[in-house]
C-alpha positions as CSV (number, residue, x, y, z in Angstrom):
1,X,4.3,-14.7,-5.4
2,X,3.0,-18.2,-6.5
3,X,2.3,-21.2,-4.8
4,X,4.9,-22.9,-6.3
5,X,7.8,-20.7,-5.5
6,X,6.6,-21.0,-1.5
7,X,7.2,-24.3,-1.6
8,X,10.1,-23.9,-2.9
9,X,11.4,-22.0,-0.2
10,X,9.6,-24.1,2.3
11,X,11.5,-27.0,0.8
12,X,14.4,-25.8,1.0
13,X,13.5,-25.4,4.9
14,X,12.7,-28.8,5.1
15,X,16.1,-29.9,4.0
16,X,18.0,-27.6,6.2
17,X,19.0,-24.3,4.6
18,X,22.3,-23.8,5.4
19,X,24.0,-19.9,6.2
20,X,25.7,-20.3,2.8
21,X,22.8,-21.3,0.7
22,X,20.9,-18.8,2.5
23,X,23.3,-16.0,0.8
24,X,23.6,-17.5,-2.4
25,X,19.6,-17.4,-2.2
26,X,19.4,-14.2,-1.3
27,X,22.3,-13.0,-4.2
28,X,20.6,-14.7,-6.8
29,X,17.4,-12.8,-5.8
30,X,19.0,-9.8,-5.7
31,X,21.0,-10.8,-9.1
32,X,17.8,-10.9,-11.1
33,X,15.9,-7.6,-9.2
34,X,18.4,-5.4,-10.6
35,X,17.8,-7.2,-14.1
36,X,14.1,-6.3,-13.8
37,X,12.9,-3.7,-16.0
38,X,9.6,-3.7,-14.6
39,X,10.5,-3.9,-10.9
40,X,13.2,-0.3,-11.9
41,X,11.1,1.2,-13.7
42,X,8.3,0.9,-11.1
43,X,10.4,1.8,-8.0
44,X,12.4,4.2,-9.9
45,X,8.6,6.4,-10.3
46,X,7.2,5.4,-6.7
47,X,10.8,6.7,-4.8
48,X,11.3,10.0,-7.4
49,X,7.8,10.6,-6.2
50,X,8.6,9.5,-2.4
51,X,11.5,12.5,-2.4
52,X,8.8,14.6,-3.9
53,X,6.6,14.2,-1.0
54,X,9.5,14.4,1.3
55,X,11.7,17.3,0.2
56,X,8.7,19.4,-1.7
57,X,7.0,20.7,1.5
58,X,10.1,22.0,3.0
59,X,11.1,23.6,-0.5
60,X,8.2,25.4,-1.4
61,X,7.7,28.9,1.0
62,X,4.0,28.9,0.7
63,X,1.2,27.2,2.5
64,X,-0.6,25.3,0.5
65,X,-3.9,26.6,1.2
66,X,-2.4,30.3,1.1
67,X,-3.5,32.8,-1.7
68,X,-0.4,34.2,-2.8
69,X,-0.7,34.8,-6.4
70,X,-3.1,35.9,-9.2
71,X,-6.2,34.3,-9.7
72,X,-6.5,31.5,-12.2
73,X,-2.5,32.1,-13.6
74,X,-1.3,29.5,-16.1
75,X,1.9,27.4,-15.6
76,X,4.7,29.6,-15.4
77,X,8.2,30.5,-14.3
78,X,7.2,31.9,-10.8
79,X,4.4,29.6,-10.5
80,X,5.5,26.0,-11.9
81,X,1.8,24.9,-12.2
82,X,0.1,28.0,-12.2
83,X,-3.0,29.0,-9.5
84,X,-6.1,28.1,-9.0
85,X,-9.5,30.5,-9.0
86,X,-8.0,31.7,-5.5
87,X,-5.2,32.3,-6.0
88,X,-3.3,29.1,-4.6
89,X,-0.2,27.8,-5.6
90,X,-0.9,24.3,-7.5
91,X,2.8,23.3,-7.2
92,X,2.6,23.8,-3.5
93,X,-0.6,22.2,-3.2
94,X,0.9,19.2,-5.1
95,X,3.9,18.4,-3.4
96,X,2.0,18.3,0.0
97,X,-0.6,16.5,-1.7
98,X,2.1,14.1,-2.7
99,X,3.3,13.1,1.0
100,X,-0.2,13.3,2.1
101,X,-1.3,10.5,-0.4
102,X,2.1,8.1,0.5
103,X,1.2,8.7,4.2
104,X,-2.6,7.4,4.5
105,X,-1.0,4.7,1.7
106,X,1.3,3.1,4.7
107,X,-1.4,3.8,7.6
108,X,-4.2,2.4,5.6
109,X,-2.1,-0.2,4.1
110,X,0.1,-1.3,7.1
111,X,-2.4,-1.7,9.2
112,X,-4.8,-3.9,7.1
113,X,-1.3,-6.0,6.3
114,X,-0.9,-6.0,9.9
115,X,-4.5,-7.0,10.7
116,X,-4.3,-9.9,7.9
117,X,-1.6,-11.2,9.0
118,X,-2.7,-11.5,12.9
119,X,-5.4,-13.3,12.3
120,X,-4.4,-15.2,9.3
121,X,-1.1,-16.8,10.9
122,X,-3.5,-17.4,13.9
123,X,-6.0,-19.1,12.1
124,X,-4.1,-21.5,9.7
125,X,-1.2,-22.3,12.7
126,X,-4.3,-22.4,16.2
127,X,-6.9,-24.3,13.8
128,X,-10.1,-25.8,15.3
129,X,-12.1,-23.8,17.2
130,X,-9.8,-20.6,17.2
131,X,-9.7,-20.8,13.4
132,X,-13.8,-21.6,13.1
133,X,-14.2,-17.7,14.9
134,X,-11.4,-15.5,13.0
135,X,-12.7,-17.2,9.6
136,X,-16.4,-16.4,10.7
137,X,-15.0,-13.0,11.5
138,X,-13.2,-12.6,8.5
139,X,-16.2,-13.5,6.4
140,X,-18.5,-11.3,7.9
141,X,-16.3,-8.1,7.1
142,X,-15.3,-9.5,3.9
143,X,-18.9,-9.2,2.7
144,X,-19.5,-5.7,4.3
145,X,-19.5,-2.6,1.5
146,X,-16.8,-1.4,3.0
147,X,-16.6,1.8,0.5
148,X,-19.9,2.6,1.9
149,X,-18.5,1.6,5.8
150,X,-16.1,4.2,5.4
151,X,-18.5,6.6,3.5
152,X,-21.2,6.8,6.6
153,X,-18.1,6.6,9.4
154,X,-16.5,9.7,7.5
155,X,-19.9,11.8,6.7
156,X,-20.4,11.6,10.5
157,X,-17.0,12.3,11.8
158,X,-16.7,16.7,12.2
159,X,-13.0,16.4,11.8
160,X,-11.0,13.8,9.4
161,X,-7.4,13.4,8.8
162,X,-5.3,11.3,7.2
163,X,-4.7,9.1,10.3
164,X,-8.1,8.7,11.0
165,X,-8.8,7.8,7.2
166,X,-5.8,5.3,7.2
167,X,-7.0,3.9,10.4
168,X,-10.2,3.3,8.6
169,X,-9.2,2.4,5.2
170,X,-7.2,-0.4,7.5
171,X,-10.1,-1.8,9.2
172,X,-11.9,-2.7,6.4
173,X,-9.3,-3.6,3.5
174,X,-7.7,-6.9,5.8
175,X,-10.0,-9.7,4.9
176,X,-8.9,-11.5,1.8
177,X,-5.0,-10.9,3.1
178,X,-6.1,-13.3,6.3
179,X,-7.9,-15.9,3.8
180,X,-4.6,-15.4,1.8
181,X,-2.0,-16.3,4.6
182,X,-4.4,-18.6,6.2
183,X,-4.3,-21.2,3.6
184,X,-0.3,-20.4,3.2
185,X,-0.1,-20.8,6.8
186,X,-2.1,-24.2,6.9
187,X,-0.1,-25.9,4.3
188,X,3.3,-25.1,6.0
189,X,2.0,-25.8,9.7
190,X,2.2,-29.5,9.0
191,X,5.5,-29.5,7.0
192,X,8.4,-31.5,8.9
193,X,10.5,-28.8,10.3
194,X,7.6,-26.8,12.0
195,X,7.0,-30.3,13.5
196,X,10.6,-29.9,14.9
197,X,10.0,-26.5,16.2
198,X,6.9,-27.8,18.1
199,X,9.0,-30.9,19.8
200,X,11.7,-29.0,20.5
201,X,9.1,-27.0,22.8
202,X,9.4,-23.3,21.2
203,X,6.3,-21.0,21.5
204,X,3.1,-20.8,19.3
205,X,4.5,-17.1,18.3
206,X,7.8,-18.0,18.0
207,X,7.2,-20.8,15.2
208,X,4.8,-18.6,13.5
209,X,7.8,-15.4,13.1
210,X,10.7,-17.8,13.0
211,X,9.8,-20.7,11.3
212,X,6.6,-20.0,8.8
213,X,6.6,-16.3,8.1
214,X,10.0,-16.3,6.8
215,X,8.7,-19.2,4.2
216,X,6.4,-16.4,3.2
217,X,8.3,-13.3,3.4
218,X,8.3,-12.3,-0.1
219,X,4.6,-13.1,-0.3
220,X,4.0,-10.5,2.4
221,X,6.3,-7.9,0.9
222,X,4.2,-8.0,-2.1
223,X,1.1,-8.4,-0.5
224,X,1.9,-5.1,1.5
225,X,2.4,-3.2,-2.0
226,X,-1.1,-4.2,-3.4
227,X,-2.6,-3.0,0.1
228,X,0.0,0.4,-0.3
229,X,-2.2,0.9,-4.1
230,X,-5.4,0.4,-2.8
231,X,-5.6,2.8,0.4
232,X,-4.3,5.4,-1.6
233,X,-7.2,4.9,-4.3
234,X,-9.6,4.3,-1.6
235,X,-8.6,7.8,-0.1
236,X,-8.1,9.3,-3.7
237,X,-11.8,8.7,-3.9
238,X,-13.4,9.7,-0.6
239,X,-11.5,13.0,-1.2
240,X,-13.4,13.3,-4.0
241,X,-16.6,13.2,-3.2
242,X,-15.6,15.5,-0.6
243,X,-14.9,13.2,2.3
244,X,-11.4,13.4,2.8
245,X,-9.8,15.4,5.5
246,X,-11.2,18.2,6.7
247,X,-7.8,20.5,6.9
248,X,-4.4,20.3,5.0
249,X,-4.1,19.0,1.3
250,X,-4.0,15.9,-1.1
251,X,-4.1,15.1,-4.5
252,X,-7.9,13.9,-3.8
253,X,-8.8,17.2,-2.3
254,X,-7.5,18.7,-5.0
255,X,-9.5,17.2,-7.5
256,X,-12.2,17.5,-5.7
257,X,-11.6,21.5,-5.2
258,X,-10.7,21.7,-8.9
259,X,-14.3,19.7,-9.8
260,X,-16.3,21.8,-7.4
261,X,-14.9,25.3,-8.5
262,X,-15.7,24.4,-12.4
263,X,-12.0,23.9,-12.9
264,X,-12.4,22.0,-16.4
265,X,-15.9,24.5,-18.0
266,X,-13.1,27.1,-17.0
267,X,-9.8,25.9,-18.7
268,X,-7.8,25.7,-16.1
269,X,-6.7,21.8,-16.8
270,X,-3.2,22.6,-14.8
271,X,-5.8,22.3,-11.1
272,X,-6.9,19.0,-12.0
273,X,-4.5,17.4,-14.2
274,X,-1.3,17.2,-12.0
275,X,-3.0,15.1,-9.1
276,X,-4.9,12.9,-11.2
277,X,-1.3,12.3,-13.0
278,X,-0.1,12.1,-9.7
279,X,-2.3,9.3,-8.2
280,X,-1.8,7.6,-11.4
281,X,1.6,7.3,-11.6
282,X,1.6,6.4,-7.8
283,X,-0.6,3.5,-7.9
284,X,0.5,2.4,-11.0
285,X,3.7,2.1,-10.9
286,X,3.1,0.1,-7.4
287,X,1.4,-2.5,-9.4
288,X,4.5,-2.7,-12.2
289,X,6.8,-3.3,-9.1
290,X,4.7,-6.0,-7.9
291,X,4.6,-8.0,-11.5
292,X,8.1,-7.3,-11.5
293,X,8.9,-8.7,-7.9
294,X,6.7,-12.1,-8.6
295,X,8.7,-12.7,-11.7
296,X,11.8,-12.2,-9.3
297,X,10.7,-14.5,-6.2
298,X,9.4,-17.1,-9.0
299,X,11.9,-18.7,-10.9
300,X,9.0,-20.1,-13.1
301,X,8.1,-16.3,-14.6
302,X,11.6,-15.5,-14.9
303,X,12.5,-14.2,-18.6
304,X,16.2,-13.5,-18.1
């Protein structure tokens, strides 16, 4: 979301929103969200894909690690993506590695959107000597490698899961968020109505979640997709390189079980294509919903 269309909600703040206009605001969003072919066609992939990783487990029999069938079998009618060198169902494999890659997307993503936002809304809103600490913090990690942060904490951890990779992922992917809703935060803290809030004696916390993060809700939402995309590519590619979880399944895993065991010298393109199609469509189609929601929330990119 731009600039622009925050201050046009924060204007509209300023000049005392009433319940009515509040609906109408809120029905003319929703009015041209269902108009968006980017923003269907996006969600319409990332949820088909979400029931995938949902329903799949509990619909396949086998465990995804378990050799059940032949060795190396082509896509078939028993087995929908055929097996790998051991014998393993790809199709089983795939739908767990589907949930698997959506789960460390919201821990590794919710938690650097919840980091950012802590100390960005604390920054902007506390200023002076409070903001002077979290920016020096924030800068500090915001120059770290944090691909290679996350490379040395996993090589020396014995057992990795997709919590503790979330956990991590969040740690170091929060930075530019709290730059982002710090200078958000810093222009609304001195708008009129905040003002209000402040005389009329209400908490630090309470203006921040009542009064400015509302102005900036949108913004978040779509902030929180972006992070979604890029925990899930910054997990795709430790599981890669082999340090990805050290039991269970995921599309990463997979490619990096199909690349170890000479899946592509061997022909066997059904091990390796379906999760690279899988993170694909994932990640990109998160980024089509985004381009479609900031030409919803800005009247300024709409075409309809």
């Amino acid at each position: 979301m731009s600039d622009s269309a925050i201050e046009a909600r924060s204007a509209q703040a300023e000049t005392g929103l009433s319940g009515g206009a509040g609906s109408r605001r809120w029905g003319e969003t929703l009015h041209f969200a269902v108009r968006n072919p980017k923003l269907l066609a996006g969600a319409a992939v990332v949820l088909g894909l979400l029931l995938l990783g949902l329903v799949g487990p509990m619909a396949v029999g086998d465990e995804p690690n378990a050799y059940v069938g032949p060795q190396s079998a082509p896509p078939s009618g028993e087995y929908w993506l055929g097996t790998t060198s051991f014998g393993q169902d790809v199709w089983a494999q795939f739908v767990h590695g589907v949930r698997a890659t959506f789960l460390v997307g919201l821990v590794g993503g919710g938690m650097a959107a919840l980091v950012g936002m802590v100390v960005g809304f604390t920054a902007g809103y506390r200023g002076g000597l409070v903001d002077e600490v979290l920016n020096m913090i924030t800068n500090i990690v915001l120059v770290l490698p944090a691909l290679v942060v996350l490379i040395i904490a996993a090589a020396y951890l014995e057992a990795r899961g997709i919590w503790l990779q979330g956990f991590f992922i969040g740690l170091t992917s929060w930075p530019w968020v709290a730059r982002a809703v710090r200078a958000q935060t810093l222009s609304l803290a001195t708008r009129d109505f905040v003002d209000l809030a402040r005389m009329s004696g209400r908490r630090s916390y309470k203006i921040i979640f009542r009064e400015i993060a509302p102005n900036m809700s949108s913004y978040l939402f779509m902030t929180f997709i972006l992070l979604f995309g890029g925990a899930i590519l910054i997990a795709a590619g430790l599981d890669f390189i082999g340090l990805g979880p050290t039991e269970g399944v995921s599309l990463g895993l997979m490619m990096h079980s199909a690349v170890s065991w000479s899946a592509l010298s061997g022909g066997l393109w059904w091990w390796f294509v379906p999760p690279g199609l899988g993170i694909t469509a994932i990640v990109g189609s998160l980024y089509i919903m985004n381009v479609g929601l900031d030409e919803v929330f800005n009247p300024r990119l709409r075409e309809l």
